[in-house]
C-alpha positions as CSV (number, residue, x, y, z in Angstrom):
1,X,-24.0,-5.8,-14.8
2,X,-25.5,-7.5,-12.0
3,X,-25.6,-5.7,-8.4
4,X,-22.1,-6.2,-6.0
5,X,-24.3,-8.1,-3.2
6,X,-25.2,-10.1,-5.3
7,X,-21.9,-11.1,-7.0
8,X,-20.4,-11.6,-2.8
9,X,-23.7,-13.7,-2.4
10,X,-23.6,-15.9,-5.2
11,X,-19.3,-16.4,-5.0
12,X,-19.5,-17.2,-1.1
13,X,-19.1,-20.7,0.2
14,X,-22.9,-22.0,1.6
15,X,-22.0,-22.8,4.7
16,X,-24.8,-25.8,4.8
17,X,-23.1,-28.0,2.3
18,X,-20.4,-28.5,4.9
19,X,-20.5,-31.4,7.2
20,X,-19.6,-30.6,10.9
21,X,-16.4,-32.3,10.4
22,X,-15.1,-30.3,7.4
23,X,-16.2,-27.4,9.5
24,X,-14.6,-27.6,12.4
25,X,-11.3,-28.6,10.2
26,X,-11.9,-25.2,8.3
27,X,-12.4,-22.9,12.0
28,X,-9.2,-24.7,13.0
29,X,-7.1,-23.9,10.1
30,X,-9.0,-20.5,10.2
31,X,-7.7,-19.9,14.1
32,X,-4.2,-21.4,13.0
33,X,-3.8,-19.0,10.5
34,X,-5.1,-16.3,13.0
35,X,-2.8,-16.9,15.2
36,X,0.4,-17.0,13.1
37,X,-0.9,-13.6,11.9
38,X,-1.3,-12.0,15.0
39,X,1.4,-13.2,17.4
40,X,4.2,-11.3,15.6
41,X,2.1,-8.2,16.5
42,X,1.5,-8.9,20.2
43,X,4.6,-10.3,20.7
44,X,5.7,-6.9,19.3
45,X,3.4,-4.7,21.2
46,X,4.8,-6.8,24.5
47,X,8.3,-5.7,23.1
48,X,7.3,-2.1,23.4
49,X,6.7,-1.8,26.6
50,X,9.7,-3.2,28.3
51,X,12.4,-1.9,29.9
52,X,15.9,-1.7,28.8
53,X,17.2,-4.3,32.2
54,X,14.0,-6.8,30.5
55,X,15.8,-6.0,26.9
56,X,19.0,-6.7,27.9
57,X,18.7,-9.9,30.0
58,X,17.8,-11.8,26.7
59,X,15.1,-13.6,28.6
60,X,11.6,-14.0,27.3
61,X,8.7,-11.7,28.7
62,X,5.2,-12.7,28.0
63,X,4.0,-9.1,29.7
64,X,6.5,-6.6,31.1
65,X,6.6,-6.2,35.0
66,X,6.0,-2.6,34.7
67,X,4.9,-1.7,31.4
68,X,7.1,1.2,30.0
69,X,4.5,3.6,28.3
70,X,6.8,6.3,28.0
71,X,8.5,4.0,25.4
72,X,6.7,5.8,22.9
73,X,8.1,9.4,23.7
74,X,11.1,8.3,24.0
75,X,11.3,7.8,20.4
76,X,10.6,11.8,19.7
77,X,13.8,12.4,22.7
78,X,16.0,9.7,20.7
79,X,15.1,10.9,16.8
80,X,13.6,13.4,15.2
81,X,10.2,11.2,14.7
82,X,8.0,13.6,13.8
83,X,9.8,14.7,11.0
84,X,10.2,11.1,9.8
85,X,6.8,10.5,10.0
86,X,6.0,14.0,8.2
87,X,8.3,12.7,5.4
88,X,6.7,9.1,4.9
89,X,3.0,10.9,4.8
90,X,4.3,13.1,2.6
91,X,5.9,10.8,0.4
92,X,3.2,7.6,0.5
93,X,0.1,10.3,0.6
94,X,1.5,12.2,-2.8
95,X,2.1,9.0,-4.9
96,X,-1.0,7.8,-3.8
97,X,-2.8,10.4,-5.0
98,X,-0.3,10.5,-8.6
99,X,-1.7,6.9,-9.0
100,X,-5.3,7.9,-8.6
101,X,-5.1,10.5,-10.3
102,X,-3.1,9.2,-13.8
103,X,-3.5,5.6,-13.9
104,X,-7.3,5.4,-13.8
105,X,-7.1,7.9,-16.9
106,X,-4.4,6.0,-19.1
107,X,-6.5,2.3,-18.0
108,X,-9.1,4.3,-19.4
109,X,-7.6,5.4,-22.7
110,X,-6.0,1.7,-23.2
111,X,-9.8,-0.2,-22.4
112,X,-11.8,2.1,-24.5
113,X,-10.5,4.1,-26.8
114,X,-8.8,3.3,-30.2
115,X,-6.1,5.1,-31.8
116,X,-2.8,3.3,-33.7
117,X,-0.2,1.9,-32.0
118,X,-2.8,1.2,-28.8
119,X,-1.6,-2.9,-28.5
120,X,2.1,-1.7,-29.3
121,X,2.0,1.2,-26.5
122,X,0.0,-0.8,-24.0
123,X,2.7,-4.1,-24.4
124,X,5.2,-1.4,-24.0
125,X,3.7,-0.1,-20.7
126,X,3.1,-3.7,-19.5
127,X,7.1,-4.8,-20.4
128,X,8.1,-2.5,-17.6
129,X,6.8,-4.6,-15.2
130,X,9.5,-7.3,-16.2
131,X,12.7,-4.5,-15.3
132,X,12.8,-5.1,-11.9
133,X,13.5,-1.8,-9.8
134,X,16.8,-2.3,-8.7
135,X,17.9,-2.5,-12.5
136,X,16.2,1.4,-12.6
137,X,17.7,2.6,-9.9
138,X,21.2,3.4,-10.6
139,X,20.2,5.5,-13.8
140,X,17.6,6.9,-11.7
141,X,19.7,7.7,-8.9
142,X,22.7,9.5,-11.4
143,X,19.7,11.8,-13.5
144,X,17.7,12.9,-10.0
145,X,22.2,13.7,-8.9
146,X,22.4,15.4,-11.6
147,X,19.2,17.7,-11.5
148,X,19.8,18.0,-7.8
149,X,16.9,16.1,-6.5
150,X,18.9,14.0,-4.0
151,X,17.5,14.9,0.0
152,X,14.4,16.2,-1.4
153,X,11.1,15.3,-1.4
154,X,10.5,15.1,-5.3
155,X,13.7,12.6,-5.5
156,X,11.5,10.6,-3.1
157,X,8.4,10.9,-5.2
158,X,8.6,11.3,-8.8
159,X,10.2,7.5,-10.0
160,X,7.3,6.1,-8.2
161,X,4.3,8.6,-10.2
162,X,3.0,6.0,-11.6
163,X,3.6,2.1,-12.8
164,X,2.1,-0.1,-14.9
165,X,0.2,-2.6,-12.6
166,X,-1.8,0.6,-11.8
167,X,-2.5,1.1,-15.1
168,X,-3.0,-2.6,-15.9
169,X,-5.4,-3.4,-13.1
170,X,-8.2,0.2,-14.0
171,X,-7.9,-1.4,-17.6
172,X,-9.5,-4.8,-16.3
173,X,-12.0,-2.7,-14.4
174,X,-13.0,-0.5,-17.0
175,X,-12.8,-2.9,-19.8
176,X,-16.7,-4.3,-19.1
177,X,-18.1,-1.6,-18.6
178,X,-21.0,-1.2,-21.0
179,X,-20.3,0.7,-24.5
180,X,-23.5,1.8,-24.5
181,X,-23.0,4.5,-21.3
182,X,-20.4,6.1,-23.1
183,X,-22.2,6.5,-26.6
184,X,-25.3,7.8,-24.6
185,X,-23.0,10.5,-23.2
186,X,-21.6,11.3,-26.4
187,X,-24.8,11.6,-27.4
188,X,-25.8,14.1,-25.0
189,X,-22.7,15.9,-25.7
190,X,-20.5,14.8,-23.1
191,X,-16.7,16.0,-24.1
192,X,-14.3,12.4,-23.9
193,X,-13.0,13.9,-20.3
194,X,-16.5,14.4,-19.1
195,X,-17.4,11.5,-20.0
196,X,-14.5,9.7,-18.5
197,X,-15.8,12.1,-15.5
198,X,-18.7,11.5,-14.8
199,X,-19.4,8.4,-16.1
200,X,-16.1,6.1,-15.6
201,X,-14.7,7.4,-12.6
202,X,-17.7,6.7,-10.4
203,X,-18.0,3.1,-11.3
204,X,-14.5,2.5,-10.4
205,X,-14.6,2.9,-6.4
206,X,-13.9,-0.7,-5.2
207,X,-10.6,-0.5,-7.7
208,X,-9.4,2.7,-6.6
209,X,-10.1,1.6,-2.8
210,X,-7.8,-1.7,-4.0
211,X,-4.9,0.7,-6.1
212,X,-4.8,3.3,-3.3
213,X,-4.4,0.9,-0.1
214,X,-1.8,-1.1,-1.9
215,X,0.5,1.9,-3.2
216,X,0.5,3.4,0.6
217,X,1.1,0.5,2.2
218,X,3.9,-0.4,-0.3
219,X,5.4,3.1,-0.3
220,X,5.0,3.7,3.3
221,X,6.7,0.4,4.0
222,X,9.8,1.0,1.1
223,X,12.9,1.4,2.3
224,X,15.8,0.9,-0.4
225,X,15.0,3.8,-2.8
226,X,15.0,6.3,0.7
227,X,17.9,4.7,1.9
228,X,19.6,5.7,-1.3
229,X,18.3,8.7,-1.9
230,X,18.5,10.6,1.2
231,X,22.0,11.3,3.2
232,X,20.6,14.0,6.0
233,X,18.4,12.5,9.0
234,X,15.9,15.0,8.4
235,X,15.1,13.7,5.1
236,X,15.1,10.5,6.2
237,X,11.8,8.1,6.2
238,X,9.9,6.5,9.6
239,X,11.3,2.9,8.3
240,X,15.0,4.2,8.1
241,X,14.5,6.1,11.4
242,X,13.9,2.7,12.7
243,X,17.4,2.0,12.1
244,X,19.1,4.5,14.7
245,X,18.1,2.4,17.1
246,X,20.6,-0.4,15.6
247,X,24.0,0.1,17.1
248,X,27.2,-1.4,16.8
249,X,27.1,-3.4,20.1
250,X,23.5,-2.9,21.3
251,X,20.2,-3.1,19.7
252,X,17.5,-0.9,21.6
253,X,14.8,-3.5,20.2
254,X,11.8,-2.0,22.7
255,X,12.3,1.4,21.1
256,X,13.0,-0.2,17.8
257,X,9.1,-2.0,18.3
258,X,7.4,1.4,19.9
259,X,8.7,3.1,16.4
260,X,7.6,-0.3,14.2
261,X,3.8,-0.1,16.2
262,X,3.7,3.6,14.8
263,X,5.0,2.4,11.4
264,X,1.8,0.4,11.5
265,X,-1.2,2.5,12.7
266,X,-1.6,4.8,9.9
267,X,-1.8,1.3,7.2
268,X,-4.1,-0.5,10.0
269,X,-6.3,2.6,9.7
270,X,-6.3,2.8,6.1
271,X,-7.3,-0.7,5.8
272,X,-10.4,-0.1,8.2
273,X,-11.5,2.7,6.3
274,X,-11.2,1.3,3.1
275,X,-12.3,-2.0,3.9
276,X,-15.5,-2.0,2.7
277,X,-14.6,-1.4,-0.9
278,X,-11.5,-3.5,-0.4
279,X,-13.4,-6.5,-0.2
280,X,-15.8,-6.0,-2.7
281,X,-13.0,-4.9,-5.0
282,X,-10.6,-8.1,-4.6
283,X,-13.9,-9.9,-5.3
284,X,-15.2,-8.4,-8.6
285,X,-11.6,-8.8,-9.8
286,X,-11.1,-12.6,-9.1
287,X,-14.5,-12.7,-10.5
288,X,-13.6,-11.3,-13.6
């Protein structure tokens, strides 16, 4: 398997085969796009800081007069934040770790070992991507009622433990992996779960990086299934806090932003950290 730098080098676009013209037409479209992305975000971050008189006179602010810092303690005065916060880390942080945890192992079983039934199970797991969740969630819902799981953390957790695009996407990582490293470890008397150890799991860090930043920004950003399956405030999650703030004849939308900017810190940082792999995992997969 040739080395990841290489793969990025050979799959980039060489920059000398453009002419100037095609160039500057792909750094325009490039600052276009830029720009469409990041407005929202400033526009919001503008949002947060003004006042409730700059809120309410409905006319547009392109930088507050006197920029309300204390915007963002307000939230903790208004809402009990930290405890919605606390609940989303919780929640996003143990799925996260459920799909690291199981779906590298069950992509592993399904890519290279063989035992009957294997196409028949792994269609199976694959089929459950076509139920969509809503469809789940009212069966759902009435067994986690009746086991008494509603307003508690694992009626947040478990119907999210795993899924099968997980599963799917360690298969295609796994699946080229050279035969030959796992027969060498047998060899050497590696048991199947050190091998899967010590050999597998260290090759798979650009598709963990790419599994685990996508299930906590997906589950830190849900909102039906908490919606539905919490009733007390403390139980509720940061993007249903955001909702207080919503009232019958007045929106507090500066508040509403201050809460949203916190909503995205903890996702903005887990993208920087994990960005390296990120990158070269999205690559090696469209590669593939």
């Amino acid at each position: 398997m040739p080395p990841t730098s290489s793969l990025l080098r050979d799959s980039s676009i060489d920059r000398d085969r453009l002419f100037p013209g095609d160039r500057l037409a792909a750094y325009a479209l490039l600052v276009i796009l830029a720009l469409v992305t990041v407005v929202p975000l400033l526009y919001m971050i503008v949002l947060a800081l003004q006042s409730d008189a700059e809120v309410l006179s409905g006319d547009p602010v392109l930088w507050p007069a006197d920029p309300q810092w204390g915007n963002f303690t307000r939230l903790f005065d208004a809402a009990p934040f930290g405890r919605f916060f606390l609940n989303s880390f919780v929640m996003a942080g143990a799925i996260t770790i459920a799909h690291l945890v199981f779906d590298p192992l069950i992509g592993y079983v399904f890519a290279k070992m063989e035992f009957p039934g294997k196409r028949i199970a792994f269609v199976a797991v694959l089929s459950t991507l076509m139920v969509p969740f809503f469809v789940r969630m009212l069966p759902i819902y009435a067994i986690f009622s009746n086991l008494g799981w509603i307003d508690s953390y694992q009626g947040l957790i478990v119907p999210f433990l795993m899924d099968a695009y997980g599963i799917f996407l360690m298969r295609q990582f796994i699946r080229p992996l050279p035969n030959e490293l796992i027969e060498a470890a047998r060899v050497d008397g590696a048991s199947e779960f050190g091998i899967y150890l010590r050999v597998i799991l260290p090759q798979l860090k650009p598709a963990l990086a790419v599994l685990s930043l996508f299930t906590f920004v997906f589950q830190w950003n849900e909102f039906l299934w908490p919606l539905i399956a919490t009733s007390r405030t403390e139980m509720r999650t940061l993007p249903i806090g955001l909702t207080l703030f919503n009232q019958e004849y007045f929106t507090q939308w500066n508040l509403t932003a201050a809460g949203a900017l916190i909503l995205f810190l903890p996702t903005a940082l887990f993208f920087v950290i994990t960005q390296k792999f990120l990158v070269e995992g999205i690559t090696l997969s469209g590669l593939k």
